[in-house]
N, C-alpha and C positions, 0 to 999 in steps of 0.2 A: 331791219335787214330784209331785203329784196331775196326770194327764190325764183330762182332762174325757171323756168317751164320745160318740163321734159314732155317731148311731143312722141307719140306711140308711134311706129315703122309700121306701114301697110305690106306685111310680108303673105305675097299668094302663093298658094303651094300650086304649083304648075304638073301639069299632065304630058309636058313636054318629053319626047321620048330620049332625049340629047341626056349622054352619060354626066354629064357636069350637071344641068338640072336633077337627076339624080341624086350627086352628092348634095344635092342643097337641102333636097326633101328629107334625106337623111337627118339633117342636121335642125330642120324643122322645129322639133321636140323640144330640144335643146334651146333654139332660138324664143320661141314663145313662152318659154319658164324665164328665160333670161329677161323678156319685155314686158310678163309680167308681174315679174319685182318691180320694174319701174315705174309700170302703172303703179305699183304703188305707194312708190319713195313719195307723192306729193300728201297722201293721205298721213303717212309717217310721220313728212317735214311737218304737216297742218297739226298734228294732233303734240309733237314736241314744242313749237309754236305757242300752243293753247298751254302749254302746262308750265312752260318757261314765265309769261303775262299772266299768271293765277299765281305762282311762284310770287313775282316780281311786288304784283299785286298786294298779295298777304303782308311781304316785308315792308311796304312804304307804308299802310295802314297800321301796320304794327306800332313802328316808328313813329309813326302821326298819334297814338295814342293820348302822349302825355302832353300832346300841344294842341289837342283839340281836331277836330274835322271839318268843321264850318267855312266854310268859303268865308275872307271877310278882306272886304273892299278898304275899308280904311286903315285898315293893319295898324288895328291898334285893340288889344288882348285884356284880358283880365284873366283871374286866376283862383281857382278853389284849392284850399287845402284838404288835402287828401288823410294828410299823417303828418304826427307832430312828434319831436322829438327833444328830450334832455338836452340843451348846450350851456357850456360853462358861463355864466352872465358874465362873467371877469375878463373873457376874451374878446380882445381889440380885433375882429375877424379881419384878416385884410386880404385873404388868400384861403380860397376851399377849393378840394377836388374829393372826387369819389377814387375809389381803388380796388374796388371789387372784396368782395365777400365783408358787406356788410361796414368797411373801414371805410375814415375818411380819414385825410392830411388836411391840416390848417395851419396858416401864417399869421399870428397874434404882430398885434404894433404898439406901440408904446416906447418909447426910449426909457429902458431898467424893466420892461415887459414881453417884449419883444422873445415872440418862440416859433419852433415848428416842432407841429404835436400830431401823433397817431392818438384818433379817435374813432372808440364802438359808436358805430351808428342809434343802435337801439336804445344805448345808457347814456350817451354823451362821455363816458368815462374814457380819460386822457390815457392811453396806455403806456405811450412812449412819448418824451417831451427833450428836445435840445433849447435850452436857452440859452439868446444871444447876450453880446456884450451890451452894456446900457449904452455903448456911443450909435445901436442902432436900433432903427425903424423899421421894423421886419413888414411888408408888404406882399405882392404878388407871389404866385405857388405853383407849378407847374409838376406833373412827373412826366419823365420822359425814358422807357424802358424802368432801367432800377435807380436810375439818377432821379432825385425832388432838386430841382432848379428853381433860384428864391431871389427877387431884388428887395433893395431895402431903398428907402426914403429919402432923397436929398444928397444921397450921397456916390452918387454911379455904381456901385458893390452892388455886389451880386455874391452868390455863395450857391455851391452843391454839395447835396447831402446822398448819403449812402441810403436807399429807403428803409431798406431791414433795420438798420439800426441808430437812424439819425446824424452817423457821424457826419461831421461836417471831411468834405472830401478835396476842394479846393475853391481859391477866393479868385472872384474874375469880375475884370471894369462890366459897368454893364452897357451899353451902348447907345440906351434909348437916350432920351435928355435926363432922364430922372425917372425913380421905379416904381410903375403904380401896379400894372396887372400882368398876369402870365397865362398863358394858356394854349394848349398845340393841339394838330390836326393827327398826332404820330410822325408827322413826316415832318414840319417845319416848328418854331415857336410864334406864337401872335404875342403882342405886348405893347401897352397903354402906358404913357409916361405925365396924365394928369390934363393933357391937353387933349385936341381933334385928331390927334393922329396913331393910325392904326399900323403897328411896325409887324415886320416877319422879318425873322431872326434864323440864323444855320443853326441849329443845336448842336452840332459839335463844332465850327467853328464861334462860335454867340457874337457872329458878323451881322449886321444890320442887310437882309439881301432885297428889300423893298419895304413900301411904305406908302401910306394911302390916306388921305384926310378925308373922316367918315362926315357923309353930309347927310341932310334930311329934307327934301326938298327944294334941292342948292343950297341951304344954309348948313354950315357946321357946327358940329355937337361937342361942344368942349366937354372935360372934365372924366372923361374916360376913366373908370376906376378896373376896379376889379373885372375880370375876364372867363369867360368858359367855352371850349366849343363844342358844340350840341346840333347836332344832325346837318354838319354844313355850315353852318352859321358861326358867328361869333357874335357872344351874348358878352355885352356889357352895362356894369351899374354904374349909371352917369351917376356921380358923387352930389350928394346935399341934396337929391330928389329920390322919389317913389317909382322909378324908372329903371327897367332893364331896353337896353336898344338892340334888337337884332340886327346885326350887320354880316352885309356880303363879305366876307376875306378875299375876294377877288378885287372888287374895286371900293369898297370904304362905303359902301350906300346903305343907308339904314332900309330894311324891310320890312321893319315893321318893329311895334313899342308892346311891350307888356308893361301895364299900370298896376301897382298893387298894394296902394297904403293900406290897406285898411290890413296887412298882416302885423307893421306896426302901431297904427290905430288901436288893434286889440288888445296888444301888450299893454297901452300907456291905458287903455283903457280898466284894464284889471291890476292895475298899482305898480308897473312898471317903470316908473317914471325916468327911468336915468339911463333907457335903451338910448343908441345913438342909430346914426344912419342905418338902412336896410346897405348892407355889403356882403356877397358870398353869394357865390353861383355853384354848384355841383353836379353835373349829368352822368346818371348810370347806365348807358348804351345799352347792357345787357337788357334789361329789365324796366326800359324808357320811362325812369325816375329823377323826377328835377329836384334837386334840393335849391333852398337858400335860406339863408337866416341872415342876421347885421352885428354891428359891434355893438357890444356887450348886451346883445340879444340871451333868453333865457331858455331860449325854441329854438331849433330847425324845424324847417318843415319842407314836410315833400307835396310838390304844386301842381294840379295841372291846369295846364294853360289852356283859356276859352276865348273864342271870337264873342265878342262884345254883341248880345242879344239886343240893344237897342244902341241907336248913334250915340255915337258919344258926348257928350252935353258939357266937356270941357275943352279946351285949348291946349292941346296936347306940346305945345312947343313953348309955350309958357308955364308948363307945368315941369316937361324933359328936358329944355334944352336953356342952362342958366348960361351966364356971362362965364367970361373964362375967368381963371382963379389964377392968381399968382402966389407964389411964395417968396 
């Protein structure tokens, strides 16, 4: 924002013996209190200015916290765990969100498995659980005010639940091709239907109002899973890889890849053997906390995200960006 330049009046007080120069000199006083406040509105404006960009400052660095500082050219991330947490090995994860004060919501899959469950973050302990019918595939999770909005698998349905207490509130087609991820800014829904394309949805009409085919170098990134969005961005787990892709919601472009087998590595590594994919994104704004864990993961854990201290020494598109999958 541009300040306009207050230029100081050359007011002389005159010796003139003329009755009107009189009134003026009168008012002298007056005049030069009044011009110099404005001498010093630019000092004011400069010192509001400075404290508004230190403000501004604080919050973007804050926010940068849990995704790291580094300037990085290749935009392509790695990730330390920070804190580990209890999750249910049993759950088919296909849908996480944070909800503040320590809870999360999850969308288990499995047809005769298939739930949406409130979970203590600290214990992993399920507090509140609605399970669905065995004819569904419980998938993507979103909350949107008190509403948890949920697609299921292969089937266009969709269902919303009451958050307080899981009831299920009404059943609605769902609009994508088919229902893989959910996830909103407050204001709109973003949603993944298994292929390259990244849809935005009305939350209260669940109209399809655009959509955008997320590429990575001109090439398209099929297989779009689960969803979260995290400071601007929308984080997706491209399905059957070690790969979260951050994409713009504006036009579908990836910005950059977070790599990070080696969280399931360490599982299979220490007798884990019958973990499945990394699935589950969770961001806590307040408190610039990443979760994610996978299906029938035994861990969540909270991540943060690093610029790659040396190049990268794999094929980042052969490792994120597989064939597209049919069902």
């Amino acid at each position: 924002m541009t300040t306009p330049s207050l230029r100081r009046k050359n007011n002389r007080r005159s010796t003139n013996s003329n009755p009107n120069n009189s009134q003026k000199n009168q008012m002298a006083p007056y005049a030069s209190s009044f011009y110099s406040k404005f001498r010093m509105s630019p000092f004011l404006i400069s010192a509001v200015l400075f404290m508004s960009v230190l403000i501004l400052l604080s919050v973007s660095l804050n926010m940068r916290s849990a995704l790291g500082s580094n300037p990085n050219v290749s935009g392509i991330y790695s990730v330390d765990a920070v804190n580990q947490y209890p999750h249910d090995p049993s759950a088919f994860t296909q849908g996480l969100l944070y909800a503040g004060n320590d809870t999360l919501f999850e969308s288990t899959g499995l047809n005769g498995h298939s739930s949406v469950r409130r979970v203590a973050l600290a214990t992993g302990k399920v507090e509140a659980i609605h399970s669905m019918h065995r004819s569904y595939f419980g998938e993507g999770l979103t909350l949107f005010g008190e509403r948890l909005i949920q697609v299921a698998w292969l089937t266009k349905t969709g269902f919303i639940y009451d958050r307080n207490n899981l009831s299920n509130i009404k059943t609605f087609t769902n609009p994508m091709q088919d229902g893989w991820g959910l996830t909103t800014d407050e204001k709109i829904l973003f949603g993944s239907d298994g292929t390259s394309t990244l849809y935005q949805i009305d939350p209260h009409t669940l109209k399809v109002v655009e959509k955008h085919t997320v590429k990575y170098k001109g090439n398209e990134v099929h297989n779009l899973n689960e969803l979260e969005y995290v400071n601007g961005e929308v984080w997706a787990n491209v399905w059957q890889t070690d790969c979260i892709a951050r994409i713009s919601g504006k036009d579908g472009v990836v910005l950059g890849w977070i790599y990070l087998p080696q969280l399931r590595e360490r599982l299979v590594a220490t007798g884990h053997e019958n973990v499945d994919v990394l699935n589950g994104i969770a961001w806590d704004p307040k408190q610039n906390r990443i979760f994610v864990t996978g299906k029938l993961w035994p861990k969540l854990y909270e991540i943060k995200v690093n610029a790659m201290k040396k190049p990268f020494s794999g094929d980042i598109e052969s490792l994120c960006m597989l064939p597209p999958t049919h069902f």
